[in-house]
C-alpha positions in Angstrom: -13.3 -6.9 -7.2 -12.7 -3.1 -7.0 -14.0 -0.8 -9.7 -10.9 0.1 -11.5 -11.4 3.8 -11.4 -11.7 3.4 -7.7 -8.6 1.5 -7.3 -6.8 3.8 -9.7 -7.9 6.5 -7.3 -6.3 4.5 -4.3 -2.9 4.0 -6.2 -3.1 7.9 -7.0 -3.8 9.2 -3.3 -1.3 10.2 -0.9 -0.8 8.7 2.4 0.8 10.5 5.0 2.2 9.0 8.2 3.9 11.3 10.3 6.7 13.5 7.8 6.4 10.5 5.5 4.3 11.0 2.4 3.6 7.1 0.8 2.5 5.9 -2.1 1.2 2.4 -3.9 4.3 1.1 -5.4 6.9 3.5 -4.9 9.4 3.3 -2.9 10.0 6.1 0.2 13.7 6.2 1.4 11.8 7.6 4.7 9.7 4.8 5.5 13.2 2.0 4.4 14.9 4.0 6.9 12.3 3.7 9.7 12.6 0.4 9.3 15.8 -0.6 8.9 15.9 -1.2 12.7 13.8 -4.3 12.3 16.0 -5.7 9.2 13.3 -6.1 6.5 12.9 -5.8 2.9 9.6 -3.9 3.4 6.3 -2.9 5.0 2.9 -2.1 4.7 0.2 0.7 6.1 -3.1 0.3 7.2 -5.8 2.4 6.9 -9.5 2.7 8.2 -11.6 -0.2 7.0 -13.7 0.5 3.9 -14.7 -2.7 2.5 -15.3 -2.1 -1.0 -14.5 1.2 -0.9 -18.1 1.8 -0.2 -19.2 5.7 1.0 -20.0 5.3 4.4 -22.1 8.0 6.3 
């Protein structure tokens, strides 16, 4: 389980892909109409793996 300030700190950071800024559980009217060509009620992003969220060096 992830510390809850870290978590809080994932669900307040900004994710930018391309000209479309994304965010946990809000919606982006950008990203619903990149993929309304594929006819689905929504996606997800990726990002680098960070198990943990543990500092890497």
């Amino acid at each position: 389980m992830l510390n809850p300030s870290l978590l809080e700190a994932y669900h307040q950071t900004n994710y930018c892909f391309g000209d479309i800024l994304l965010n946990v559980d809000e919606r982006s009217s950008k990203a619903a109409a990149l993929l309304r060509p594929f006819a689905t009620d929504g996606g997800l992003f990726i990002t680098a793996w960070n198990p943990l969220g543990k500092e890497l060096k």
